[in-house]
C-alpha positions in Angstrom: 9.9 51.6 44.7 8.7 53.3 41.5 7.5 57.2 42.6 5.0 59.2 39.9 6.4 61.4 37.4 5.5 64.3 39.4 7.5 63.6 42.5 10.8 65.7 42.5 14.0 64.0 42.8 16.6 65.2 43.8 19.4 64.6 41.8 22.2 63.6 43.4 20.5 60.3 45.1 21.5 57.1 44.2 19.3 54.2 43.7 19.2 51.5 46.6 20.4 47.9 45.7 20.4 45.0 48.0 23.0 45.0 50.4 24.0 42.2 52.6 23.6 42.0 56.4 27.2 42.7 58.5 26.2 39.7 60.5 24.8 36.8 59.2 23.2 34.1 61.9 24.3 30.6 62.4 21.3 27.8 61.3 18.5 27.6 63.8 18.3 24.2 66.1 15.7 23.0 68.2 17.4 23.6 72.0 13.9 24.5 73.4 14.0 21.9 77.0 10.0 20.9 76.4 10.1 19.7 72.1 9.9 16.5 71.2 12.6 15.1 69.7 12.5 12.5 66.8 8.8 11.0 65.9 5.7 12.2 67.3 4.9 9.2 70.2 2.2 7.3 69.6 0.0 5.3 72.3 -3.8 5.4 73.7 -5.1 8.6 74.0 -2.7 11.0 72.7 -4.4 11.9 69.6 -3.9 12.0 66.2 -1.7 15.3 65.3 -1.9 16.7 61.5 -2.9 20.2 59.8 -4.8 22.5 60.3 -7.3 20.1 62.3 -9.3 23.4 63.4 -11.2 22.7 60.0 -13.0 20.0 61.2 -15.5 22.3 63.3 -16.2 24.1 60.0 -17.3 21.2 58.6 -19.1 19.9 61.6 -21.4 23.0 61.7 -21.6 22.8 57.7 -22.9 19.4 58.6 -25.0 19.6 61.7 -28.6 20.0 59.6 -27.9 16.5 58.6 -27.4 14.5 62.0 -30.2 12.8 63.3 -30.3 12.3 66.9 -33.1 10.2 69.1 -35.1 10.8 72.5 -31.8 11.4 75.1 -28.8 12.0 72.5 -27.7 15.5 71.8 -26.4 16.6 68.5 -23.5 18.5 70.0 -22.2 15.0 71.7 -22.3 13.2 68.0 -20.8 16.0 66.5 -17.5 16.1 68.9 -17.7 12.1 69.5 -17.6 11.9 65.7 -14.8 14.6 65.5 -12.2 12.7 66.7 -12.4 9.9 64.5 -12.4 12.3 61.6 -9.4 13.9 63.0 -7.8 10.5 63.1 -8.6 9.7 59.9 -7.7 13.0 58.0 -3.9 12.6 59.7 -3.6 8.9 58.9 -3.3 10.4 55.1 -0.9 13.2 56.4 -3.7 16.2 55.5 -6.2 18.2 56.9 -9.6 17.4 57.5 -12.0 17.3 54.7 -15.7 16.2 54.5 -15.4 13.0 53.9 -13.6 12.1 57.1 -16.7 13.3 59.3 -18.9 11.9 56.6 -17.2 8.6 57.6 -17.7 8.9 61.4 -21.2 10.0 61.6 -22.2 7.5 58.8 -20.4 4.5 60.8 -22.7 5.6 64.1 -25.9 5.7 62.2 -26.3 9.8 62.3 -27.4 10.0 59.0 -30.1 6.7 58.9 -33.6 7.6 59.8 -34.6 4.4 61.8 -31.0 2.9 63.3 -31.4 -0.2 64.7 -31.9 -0.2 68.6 -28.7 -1.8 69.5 -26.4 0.8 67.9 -28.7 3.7 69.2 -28.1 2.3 72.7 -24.4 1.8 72.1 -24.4 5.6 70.9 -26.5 7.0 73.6 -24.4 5.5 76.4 -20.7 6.3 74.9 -21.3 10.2 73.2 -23.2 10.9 76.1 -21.7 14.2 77.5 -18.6 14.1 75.3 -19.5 17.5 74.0 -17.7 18.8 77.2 -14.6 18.0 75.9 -12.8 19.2 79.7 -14.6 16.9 81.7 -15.3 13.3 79.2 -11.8 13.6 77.3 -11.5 10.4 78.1 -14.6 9.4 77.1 -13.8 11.0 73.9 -10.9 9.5 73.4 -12.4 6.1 74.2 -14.6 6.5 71.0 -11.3 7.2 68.7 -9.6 4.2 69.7 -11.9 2.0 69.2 -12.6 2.5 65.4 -10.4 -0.4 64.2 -7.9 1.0 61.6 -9.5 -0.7 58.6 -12.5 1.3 59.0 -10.2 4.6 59.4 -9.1 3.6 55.5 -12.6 2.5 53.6 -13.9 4.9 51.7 -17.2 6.8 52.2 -19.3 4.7 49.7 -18.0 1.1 51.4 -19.1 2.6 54.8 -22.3 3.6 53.6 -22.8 0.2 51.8 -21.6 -1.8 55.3 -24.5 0.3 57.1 -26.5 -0.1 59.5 -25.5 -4.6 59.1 -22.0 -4.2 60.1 -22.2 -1.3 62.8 -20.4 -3.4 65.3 -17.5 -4.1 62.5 -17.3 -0.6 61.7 -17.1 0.8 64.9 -15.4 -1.7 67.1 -18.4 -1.6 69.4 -18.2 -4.6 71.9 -22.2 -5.3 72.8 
């Protein structure tokens, strides 16, 4: 590193140049007993892995002035029922989070309409109910996730707006 003019030096030190290590280690490998080897498994309930997925709650508070909840529904229970399938959506393209993903999740359950119909309020209330405890109604969490058929996971935000509030039960996978 450079040193000011002022600095003495003394006159008989050499400059340092890059040396190599005496020992050099071999290439790392993967011996740890609990890693997963090969792909990531995939079945019901085991989430949907990808980057930097923390983002999502940034979002979701950058968001939560928008949601509009009725008589018995919480806003914290849409925003973490709604989480997941943004989550699942952002790591179906192989990238984080962004707002479009939630966008798509809260638009699909009717967060965003002023008057949803009745039916999909009443689906809503009785599935997100709770799920903002994420330790006790994982499950239930989960439950929500999986059921958003994978065509809705790929439409963009402007056909799932258009498909709303008609085709809530398409959207969603909601049975009744």
């Amino acid at each position: 590193m450079a040193a000011p003019k002022h600095t003495p030096i003394d006159p008989t030190d050499r400059p340092r140049a890059y040396a190599s290590p005496d020992f050099v280690p071999g290439a790392w490998s993967n011996t740890r007993k609990a890693s997963i080897t090969g792909r990531q498994p995939r079945a019901e309930r085991l989430g949907h892995p990808g980057p930097d997925q923390g983002y999502v709650f940034v979002l979701a508070e950058r968001m939560r002035s928008r949601i509009k909840v009725t008589t018995g529904e919480s806003i914290d229970d849409a925003i973490q029922g709604c989480i997941g399938i943004a989550l699942r959506r952002a790591s179906h393209f192989g990238r984080a989070p962004v707002v479009h993903d939630l966008d798509i999740a809260l638009t699909m359950w009717g967060y965003f309409l002023d008057t949803p119909p009745a039916d999909l309020v009443s689906a809503r209330t009785r599935l997100f109910a709770g799920v903002a405890n994420v330790v006790h109604h994982y499950v239930e969490a989960r439950t929500i996730v999986d059921m958003v058929p994978q065509s809705t996971i790929i439409m963009t935000p402007d056909a799932v707006r258009k498909a709303m509030p008609n085709s809530w039960r398409a959207l969603t996978g909601a049975q009744h």
